[in-house]
ROBADREN-395881 format. One record per residue (C-alpha): x, y, z; residue in one letter; residue number from 1. Coordinates in Angstrom, 1 decimal, m for minus. Layout:
BEGIN
east: X north: Y up: Z code: a pos: NUM .
...
// end
This chain:
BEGIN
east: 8.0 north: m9.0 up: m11.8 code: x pos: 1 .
east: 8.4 north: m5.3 up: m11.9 code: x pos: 2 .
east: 8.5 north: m2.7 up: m9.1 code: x pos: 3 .
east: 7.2 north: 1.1 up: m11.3 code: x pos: 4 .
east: 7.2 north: 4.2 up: m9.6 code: x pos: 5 .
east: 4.6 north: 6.7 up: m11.0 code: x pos: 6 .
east: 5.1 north: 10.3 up: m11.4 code: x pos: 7 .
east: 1.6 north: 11.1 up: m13.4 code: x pos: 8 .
east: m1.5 north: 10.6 up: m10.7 code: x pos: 9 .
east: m3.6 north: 10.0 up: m13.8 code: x pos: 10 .
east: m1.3 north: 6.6 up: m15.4 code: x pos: 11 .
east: m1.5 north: 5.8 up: m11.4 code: x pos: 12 .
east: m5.1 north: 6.1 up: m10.9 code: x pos: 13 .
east: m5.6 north: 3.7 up: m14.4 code: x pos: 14 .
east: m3.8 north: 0.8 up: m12.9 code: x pos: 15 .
east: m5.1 north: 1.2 up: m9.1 code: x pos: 16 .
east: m8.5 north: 2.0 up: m9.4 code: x pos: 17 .
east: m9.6 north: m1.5 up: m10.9 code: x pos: 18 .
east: m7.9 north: m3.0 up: m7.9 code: x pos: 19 .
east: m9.5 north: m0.5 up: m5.1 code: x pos: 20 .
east: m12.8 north: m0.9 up: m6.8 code: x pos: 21 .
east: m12.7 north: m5.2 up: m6.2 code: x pos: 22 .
east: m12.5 north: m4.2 up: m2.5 code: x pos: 23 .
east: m13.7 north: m0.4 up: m2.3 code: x pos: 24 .
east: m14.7 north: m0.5 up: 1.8 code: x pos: 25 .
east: m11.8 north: m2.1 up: 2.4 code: x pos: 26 .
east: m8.9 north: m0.1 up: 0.4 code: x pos: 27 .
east: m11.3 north: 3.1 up: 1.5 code: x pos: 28 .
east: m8.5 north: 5.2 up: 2.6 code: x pos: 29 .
east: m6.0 north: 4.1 up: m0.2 code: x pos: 30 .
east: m9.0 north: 5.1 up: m2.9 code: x pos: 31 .
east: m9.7 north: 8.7 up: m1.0 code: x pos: 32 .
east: m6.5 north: 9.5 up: m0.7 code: x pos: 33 .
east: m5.8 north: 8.9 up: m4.6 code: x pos: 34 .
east: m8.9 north: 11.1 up: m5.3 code: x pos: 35 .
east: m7.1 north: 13.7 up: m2.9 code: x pos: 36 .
east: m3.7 north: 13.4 up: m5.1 code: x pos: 37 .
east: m6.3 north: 13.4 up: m8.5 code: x pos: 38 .
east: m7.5 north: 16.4 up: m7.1 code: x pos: 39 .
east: m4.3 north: 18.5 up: m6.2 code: x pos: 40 .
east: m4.4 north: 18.4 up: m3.0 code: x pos: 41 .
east: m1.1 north: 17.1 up: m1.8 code: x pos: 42 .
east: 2.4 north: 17.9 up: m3.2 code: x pos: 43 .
east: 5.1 north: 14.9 up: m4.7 code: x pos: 44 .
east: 3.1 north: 12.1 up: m3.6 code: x pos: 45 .
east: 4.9 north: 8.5 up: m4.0 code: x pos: 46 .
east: 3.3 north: 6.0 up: m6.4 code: x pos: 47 .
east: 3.9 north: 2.9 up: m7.4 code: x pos: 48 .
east: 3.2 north: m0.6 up: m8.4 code: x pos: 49 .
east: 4.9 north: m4.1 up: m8.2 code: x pos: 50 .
east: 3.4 north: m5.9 up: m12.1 code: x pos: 51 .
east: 3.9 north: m8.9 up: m14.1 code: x pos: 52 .
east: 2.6 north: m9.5 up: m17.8 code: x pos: 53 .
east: 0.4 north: m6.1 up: m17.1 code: x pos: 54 .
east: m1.2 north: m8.1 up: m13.8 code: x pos: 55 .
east: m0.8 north: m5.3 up: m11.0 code: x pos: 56 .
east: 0.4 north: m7.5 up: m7.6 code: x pos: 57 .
east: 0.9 north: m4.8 up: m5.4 code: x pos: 58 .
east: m0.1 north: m0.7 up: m4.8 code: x pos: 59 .
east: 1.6 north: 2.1 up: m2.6 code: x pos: 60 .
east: 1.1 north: 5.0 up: m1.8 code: x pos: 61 .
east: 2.1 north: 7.5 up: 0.6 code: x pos: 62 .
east: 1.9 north: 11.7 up: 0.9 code: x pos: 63 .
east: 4.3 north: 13.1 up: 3.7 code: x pos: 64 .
east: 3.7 north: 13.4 up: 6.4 code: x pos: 65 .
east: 0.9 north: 10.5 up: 6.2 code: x pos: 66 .
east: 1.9 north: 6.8 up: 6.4 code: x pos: 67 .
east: 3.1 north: 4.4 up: 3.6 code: x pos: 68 .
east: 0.0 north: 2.5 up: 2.5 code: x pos: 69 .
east: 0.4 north: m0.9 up: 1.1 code: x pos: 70 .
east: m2.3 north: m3.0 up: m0.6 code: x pos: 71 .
east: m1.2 north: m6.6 up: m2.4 code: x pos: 72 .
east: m3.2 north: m8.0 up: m4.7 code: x pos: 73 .
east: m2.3 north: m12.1 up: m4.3 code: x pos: 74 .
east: m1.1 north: m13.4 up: m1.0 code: x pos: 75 .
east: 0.7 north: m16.2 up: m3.1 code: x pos: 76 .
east: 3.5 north: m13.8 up: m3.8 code: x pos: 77 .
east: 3.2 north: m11.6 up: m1.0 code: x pos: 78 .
east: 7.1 north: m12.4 up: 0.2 code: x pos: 79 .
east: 8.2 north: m11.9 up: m3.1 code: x pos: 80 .
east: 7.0 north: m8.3 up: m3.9 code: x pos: 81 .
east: 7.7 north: m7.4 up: m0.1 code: x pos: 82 .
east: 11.4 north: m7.9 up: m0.6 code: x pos: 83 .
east: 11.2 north: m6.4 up: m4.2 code: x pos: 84 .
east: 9.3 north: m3.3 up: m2.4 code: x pos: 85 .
east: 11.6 north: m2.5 up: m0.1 code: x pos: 86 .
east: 14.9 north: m3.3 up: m2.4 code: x pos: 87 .
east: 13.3 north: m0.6 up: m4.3 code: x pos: 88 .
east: 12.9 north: 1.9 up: m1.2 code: x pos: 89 .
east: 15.9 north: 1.7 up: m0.3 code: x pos: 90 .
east: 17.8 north: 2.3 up: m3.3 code: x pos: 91 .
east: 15.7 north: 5.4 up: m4.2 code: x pos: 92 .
east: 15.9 north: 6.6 up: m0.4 code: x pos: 93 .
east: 12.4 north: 7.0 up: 0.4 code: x pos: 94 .
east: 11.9 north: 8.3 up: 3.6 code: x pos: 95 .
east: 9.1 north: 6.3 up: 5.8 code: x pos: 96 .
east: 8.1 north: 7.4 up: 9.1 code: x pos: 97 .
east: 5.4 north: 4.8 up: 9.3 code: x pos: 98 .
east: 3.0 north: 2.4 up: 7.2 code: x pos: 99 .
east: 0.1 north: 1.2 up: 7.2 code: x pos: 100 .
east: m2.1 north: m1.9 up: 5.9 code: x pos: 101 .
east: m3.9 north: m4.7 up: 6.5 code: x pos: 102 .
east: m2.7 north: m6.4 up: 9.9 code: x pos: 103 .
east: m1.0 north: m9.4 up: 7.9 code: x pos: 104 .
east: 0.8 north: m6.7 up: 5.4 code: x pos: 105 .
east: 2.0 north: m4.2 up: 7.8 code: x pos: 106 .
east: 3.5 north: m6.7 up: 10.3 code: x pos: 107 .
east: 5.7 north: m8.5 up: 7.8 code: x pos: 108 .
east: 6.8 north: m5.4 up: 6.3 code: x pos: 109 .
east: 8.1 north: m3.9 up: 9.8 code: x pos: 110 .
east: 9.8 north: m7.2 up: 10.4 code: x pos: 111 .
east: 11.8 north: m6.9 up: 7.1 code: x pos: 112 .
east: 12.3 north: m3.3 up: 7.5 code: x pos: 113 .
east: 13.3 north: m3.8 up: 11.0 code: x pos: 114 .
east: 16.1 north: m6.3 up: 9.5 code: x pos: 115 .
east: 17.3 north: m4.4 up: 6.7 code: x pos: 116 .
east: 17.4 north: m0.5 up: 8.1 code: x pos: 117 .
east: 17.9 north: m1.6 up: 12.0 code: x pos: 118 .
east: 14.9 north: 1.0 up: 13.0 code: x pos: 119 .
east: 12.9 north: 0.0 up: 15.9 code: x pos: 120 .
east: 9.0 north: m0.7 up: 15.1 code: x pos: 121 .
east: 6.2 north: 0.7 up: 17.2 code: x pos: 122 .
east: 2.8 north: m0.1 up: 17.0 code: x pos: 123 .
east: 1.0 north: 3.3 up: 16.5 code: x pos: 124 .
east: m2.7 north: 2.3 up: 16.2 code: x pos: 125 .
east: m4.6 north: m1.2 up: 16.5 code: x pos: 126 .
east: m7.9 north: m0.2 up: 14.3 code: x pos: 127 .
east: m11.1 north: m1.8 up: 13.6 code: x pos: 128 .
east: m12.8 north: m1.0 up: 9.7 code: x pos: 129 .
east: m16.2 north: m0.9 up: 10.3 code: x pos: 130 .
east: m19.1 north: m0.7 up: 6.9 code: x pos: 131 .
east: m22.6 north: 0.3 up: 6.8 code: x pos: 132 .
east: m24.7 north: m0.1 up: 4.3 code: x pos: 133 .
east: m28.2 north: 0.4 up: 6.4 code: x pos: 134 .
east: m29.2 north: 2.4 up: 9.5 code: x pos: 135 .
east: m31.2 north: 0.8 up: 12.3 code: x pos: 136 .
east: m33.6 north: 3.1 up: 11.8 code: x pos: 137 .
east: m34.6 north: 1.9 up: 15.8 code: x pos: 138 .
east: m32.0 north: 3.2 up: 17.8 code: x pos: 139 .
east: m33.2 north: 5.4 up: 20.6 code: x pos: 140 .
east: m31.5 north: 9.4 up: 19.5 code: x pos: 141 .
east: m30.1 north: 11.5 up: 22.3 code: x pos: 142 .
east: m32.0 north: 14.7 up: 22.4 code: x pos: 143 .
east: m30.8 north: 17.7 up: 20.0 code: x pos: 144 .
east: m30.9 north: 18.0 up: 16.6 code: x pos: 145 .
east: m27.7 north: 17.8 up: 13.6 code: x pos: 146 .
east: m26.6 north: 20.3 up: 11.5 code: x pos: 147 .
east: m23.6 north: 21.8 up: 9.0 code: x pos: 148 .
east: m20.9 north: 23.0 up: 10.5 code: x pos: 149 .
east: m20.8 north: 26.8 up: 9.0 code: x pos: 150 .
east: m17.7 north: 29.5 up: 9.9 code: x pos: 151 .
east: m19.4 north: 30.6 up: 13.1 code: x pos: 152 .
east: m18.1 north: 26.9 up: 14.6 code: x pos: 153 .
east: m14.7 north: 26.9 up: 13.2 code: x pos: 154 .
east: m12.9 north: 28.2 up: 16.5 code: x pos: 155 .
east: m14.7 north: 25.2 up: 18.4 code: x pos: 156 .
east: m13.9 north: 22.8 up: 15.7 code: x pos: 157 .
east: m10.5 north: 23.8 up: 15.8 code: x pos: 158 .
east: m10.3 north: 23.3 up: 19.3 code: x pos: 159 .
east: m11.7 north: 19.9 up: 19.1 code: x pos: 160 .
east: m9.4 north: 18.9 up: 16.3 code: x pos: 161 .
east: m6.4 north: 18.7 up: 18.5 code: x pos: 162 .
east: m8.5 north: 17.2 up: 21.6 code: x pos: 163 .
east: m9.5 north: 14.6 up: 19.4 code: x pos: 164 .
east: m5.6 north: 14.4 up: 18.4 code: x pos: 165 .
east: m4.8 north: 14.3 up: 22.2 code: x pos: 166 .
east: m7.2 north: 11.5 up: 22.6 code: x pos: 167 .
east: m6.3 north: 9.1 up: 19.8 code: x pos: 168 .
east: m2.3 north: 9.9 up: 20.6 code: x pos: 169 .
east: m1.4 north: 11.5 up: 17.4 code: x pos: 170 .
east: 1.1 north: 14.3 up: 17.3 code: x pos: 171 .
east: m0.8 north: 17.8 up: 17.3 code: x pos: 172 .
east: m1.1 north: 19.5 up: 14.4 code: x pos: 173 .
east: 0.0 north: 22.8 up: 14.6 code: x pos: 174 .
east: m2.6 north: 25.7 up: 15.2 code: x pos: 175 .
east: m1.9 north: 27.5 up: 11.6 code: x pos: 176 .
east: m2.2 north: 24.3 up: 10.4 code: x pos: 177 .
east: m5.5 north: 23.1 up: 12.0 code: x pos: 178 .
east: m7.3 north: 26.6 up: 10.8 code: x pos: 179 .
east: m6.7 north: 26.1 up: 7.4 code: x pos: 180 .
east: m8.0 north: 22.3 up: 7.2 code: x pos: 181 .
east: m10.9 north: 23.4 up: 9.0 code: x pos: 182 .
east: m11.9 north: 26.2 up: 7.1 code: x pos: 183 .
east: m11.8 north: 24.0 up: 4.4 code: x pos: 184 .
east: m13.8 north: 21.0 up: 5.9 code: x pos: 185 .
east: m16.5 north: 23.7 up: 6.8 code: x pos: 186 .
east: m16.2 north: 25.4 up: 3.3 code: x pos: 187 .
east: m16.7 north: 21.9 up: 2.0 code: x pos: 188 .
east: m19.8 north: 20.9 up: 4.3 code: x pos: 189 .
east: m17.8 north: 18.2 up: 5.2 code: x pos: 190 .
east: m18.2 north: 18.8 up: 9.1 code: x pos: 191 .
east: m21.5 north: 17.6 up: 10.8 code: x pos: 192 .
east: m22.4 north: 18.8 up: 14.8 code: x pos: 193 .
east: m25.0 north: 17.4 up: 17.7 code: x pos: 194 .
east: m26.5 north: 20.7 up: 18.6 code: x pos: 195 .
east: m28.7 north: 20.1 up: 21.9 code: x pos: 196 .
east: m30.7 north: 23.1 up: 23.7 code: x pos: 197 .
east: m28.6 north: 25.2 up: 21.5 code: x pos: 198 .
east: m25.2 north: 23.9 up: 22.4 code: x pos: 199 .
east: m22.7 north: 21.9 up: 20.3 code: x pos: 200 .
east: m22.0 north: 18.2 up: 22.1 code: x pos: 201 .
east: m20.7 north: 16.4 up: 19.3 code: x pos: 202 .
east: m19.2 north: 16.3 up: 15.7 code: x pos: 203 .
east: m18.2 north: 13.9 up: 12.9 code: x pos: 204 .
east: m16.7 north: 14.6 up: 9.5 code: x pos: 205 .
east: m17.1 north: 13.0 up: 6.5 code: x pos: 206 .
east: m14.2 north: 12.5 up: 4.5 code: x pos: 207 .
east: m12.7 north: 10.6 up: 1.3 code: x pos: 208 .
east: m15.5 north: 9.6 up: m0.7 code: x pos: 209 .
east: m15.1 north: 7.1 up: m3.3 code: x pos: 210 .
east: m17.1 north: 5.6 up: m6.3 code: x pos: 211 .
east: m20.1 north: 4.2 up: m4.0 code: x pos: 212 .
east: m18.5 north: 5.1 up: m0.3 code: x pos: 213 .
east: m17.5 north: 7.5 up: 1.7 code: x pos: 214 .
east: m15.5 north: 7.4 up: 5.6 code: x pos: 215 .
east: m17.1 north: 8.7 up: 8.8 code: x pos: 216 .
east: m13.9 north: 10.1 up: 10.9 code: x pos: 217 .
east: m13.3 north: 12.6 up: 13.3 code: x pos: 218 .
east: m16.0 north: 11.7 up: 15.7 code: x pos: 219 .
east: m15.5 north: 13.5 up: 18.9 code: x pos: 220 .
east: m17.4 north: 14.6 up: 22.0 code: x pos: 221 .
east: m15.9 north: 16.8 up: 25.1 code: x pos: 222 .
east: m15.5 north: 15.0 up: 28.6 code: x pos: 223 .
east: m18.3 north: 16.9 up: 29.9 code: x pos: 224 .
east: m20.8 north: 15.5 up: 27.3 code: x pos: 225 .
east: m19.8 north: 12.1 up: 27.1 code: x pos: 226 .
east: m22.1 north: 9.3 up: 28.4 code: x pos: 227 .
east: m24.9 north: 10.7 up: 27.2 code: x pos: 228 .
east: m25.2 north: 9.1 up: 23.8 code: x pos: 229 .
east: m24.4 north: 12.0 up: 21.7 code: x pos: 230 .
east: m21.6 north: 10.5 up: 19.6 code: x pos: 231 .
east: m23.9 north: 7.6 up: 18.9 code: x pos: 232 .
east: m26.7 north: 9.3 up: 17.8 code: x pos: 233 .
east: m24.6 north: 12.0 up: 15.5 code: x pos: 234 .
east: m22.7 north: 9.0 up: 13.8 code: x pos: 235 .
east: m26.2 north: 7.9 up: 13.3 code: x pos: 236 .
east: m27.5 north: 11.0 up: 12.0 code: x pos: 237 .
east: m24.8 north: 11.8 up: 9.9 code: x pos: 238 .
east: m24.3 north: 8.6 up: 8.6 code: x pos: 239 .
east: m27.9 north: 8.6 up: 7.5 code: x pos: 240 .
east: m27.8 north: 11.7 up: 5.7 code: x pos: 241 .
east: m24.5 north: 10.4 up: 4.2 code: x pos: 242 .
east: m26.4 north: 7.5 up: 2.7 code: x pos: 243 .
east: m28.6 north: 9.1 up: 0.5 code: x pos: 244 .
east: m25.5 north: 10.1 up: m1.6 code: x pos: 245 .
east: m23.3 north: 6.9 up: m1.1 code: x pos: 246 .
east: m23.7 north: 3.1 up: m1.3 code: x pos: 247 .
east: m21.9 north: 2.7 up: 2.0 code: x pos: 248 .
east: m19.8 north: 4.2 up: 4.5 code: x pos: 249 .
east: m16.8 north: 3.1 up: 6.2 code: x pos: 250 .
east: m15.2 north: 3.9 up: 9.6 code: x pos: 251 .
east: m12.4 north: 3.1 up: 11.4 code: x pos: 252 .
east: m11.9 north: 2.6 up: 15.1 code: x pos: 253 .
east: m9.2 north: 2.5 up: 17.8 code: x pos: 254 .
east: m10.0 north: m1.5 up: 18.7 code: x pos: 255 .
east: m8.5 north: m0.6 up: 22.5 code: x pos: 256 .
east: m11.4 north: 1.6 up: 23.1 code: x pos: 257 .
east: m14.1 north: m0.7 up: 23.6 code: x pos: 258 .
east: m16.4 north: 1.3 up: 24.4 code: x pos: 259 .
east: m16.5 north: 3.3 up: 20.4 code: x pos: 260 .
east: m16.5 north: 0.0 up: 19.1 code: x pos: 261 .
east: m19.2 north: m1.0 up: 20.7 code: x pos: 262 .
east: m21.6 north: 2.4 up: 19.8 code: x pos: 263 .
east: m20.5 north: 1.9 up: 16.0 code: x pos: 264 .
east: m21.8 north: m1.8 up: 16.4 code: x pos: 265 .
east: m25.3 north: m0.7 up: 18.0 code: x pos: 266 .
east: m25.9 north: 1.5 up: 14.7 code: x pos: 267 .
east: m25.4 north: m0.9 up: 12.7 code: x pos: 268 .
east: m22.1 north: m0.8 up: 11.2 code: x pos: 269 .
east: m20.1 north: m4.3 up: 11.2 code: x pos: 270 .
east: m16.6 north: m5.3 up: 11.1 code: x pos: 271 .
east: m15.0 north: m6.1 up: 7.7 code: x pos: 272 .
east: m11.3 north: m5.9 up: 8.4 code: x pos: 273 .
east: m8.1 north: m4.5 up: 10.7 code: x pos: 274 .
east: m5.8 north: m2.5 up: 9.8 code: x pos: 275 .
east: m2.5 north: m1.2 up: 11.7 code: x pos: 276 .
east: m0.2 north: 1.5 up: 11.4 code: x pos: 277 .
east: 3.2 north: 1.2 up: 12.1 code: x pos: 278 .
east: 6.0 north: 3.6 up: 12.8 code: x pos: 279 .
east: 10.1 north: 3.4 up: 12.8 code: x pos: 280 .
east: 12.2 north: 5.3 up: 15.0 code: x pos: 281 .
east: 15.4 north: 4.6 up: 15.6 code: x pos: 282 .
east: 17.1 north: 2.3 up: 18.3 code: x pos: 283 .
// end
């Protein structure tokens, strides 16, 4: 058994991608993400694999300031190529702020790490993964109407982005910061509003695509227009739209919020996993 860090994206990509394509919704973000790093778009990523006689056991992956992400392959030897995992981070000092997995995954790691580093784990979000391959083409819409986000909207969607931070408790993103990413979601046609009577109510982005899928994220409406079905029926839309591209899409939710979990389900979308993420701060 042998723990390989990966410098070249492309040798990466050749060993993970027959593993993410066995279970594509499920390792969703850890595919998108490697088509972000295939693509340029994030700096010294970390890379590796845990592999025996040319099997791969285990992935990870992680761009900063984003979690660790960690995907293993047979739950037989899933104590095994923890310990050699983190042996391995350690000695080459990599610097983890938080992880993220599969419930079963994540938790074992933070025990281990908890032992070994003495950092103090915190459970940072408790999500659903939700798939949809068909729309319930019944569902009663909201009125309004969905379009592309264009440059006119980008001061609105840059407001949003940190309300919908504020929301989901995730550190704010810094204004220069948020501008950029959302003039390129928008130059990307990646950003889909709920326009009704000629106001904007609601958005969703699409994000990460894969082979046959693609991930439904940023949904968010303001206080003043929630309860009125708007989030619902622009995940609908948009996911709609989405499908005429992709075999599926995936989404995840915040499974304390009852309430979004429950709108996802009246589309149509159904559960397929959970996943946490995990950070370390220290005691």
């Amino acid at each position: 058994m042998e723990f390989r860090r990966y410098q070249d994206v492309q040798k990466f990509a050749l060993k993970a991608e027959p593993v993410l394509g066995k279970r594509e919704d499920v390792y969703s973000l850890f595919f998108g993400v490697l088509q972000a790093i295939k693509a340029g778009r994030y700096e010294k990523p970390f890379m590796a694999t845990i592999e025996e006689e040319g099997q791969v056991l285990a992935l990870f992956q992680m761009t900063y300031p984003h979690p660790l992400n960690l995907i293993f392959t047979d739950e037989s030897r899933l104590e095994e190529c923890m310990d050699l995992l983190i042996r391995n981070l350690l000695e080459l000092k990599i610097e983890i702020s938080s992880i993220i997995g599969l419930k079963p995954w994540a938790f074992l790691f933070s025990k281990k790490w908890e032992v070994k580093t003495s950092v103090y784990p915190q459970l940072m979000m408790d999500q659903g993964l939700y798939r949809l391959d068909n729309i319930d083409e019944t569902l009663e819409h909201s009125p309004g109407s969905w379009r592309l986000a264009n440059t006119d909207d980008c001061s609105l969607i840059e407001m949003w982005f940190n309300l919908f931070e504020e929301d989901a408790g995730l550190p704010l993103t810094a204004v220069e910061d948020v501008k950029k990413r959302v003039a390129s979601f928008v130059a990307e046609q990646e950003v889909f509003l709920w326009e009704d009577n000629g106001k904007v109510v609601s958005m969703m982005k699409k994000a990460r695509p894969t082979n046959h899928g693609v991930t439904v994220s940023l949904v968010f409406t303001p206080k003043e227009e929630r309860k009125k079905g708007y989030a619902r029926t622009m995940v609908a839309a948009g996911t709609k739209e989405l499908l005429k591209k992709y075999d599926f899409c995936v989404l995840y939710t915040d499974l304390m919020n009852p309430t979004a979990n429950k709108i996802y389900q009246e589309i149509g979308y159904k559960r397929i996993a959970d996943s946490i993420q995990i950070g370390f701060s220290l005691k």
